[in-house]
C-alpha positions, 0 to 999 in steps of 0.5 A, a space after each residue: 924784228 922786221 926784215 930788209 925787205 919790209 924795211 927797205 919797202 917801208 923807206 922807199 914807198 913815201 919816196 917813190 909816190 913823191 916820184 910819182 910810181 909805187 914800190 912793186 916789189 923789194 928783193 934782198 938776194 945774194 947772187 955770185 958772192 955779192 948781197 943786191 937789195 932791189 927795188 922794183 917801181 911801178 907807174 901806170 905810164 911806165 917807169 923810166 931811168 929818172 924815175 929809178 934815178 931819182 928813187 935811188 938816190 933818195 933811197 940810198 940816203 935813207 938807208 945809209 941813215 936807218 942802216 937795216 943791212 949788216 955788211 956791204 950791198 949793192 942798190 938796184 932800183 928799176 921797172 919790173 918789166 913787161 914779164 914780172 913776177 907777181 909775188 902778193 895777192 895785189 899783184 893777182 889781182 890787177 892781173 886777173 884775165 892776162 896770160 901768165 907763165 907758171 914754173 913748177 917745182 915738178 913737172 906736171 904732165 911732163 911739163 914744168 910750166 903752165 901757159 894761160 890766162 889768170 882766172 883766179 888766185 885764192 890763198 896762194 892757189 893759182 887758177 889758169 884757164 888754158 886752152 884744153 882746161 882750167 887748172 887750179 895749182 896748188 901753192 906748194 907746187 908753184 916755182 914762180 908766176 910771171 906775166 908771158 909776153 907774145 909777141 
């Protein structure tokens, strides 16, 4: 059985591209009691409210008429930001050569992040070039990588 999030993914791919954007991501959390199913769109010129509106609303449809999700949940549909988390290997490698914000499980060095830029990433293995080294970290040791934002 496929789970919510390949589903929800696979519902509302066709609706974003008629919208103009891609699906970035689909996230199926419970957070303080409540189930979120969201939606994360993308589009090389940004991502705006019509946009998610649009999306929403035809996507909302379609999940009400596949039903994938026991229970009740709340819908969210929105840009994944300027400081996203890249989670599939596609996301690595659009990515390749920004800086990135490693969080880990355990500190390493007495530090539970790492700041650099993305050199590689090879299966689940993140690459950073920092400015004392290059650090290649393991998959079991990653928490989330982000992009960092400086401003």
């Amino acid at each position: 059985m496929a789970k919510v999030t390949e589903i929800a993914e696979a519902l509302a791919a066709p609706i974003a591209a008629e919208n103009g954007c891609e699906v970035w991501d689909v996230e199926y959390v419970k957070e303080a009691g409540s189930w979120y199913l969201r939606v994360y769109l993308d589009r090389p010129e940004g991502v705006t409210i019509d946009h998610c509106e649009a999306v929403s609303r035809a996507l909302s449809d379609k999940l009400d008429e596949a039903d994938p999700i026991e229970g009740s949940y709340i819908l969210e549909v929105s840009s994944p930001g300027a400081d996203r988390v890249l989670r599939k290997p596609e996301h690595f490698a659009r990515f390749v050569g920004e800086k990135v914000e490693v969080k880990l499980y355990r500190p390493r060095d007495g530090a539970k992040s790492l700041v650099g830029d993305l050199a590689d990433y090879a299966e689940g293995a993140v690459t950073l070039q920092t400015p004392k080294e290059r650090v290649t970290i393991p998959k079991q040791d990653i928490a989330q990588v982000r992009l960092y934002i400086t401003f």
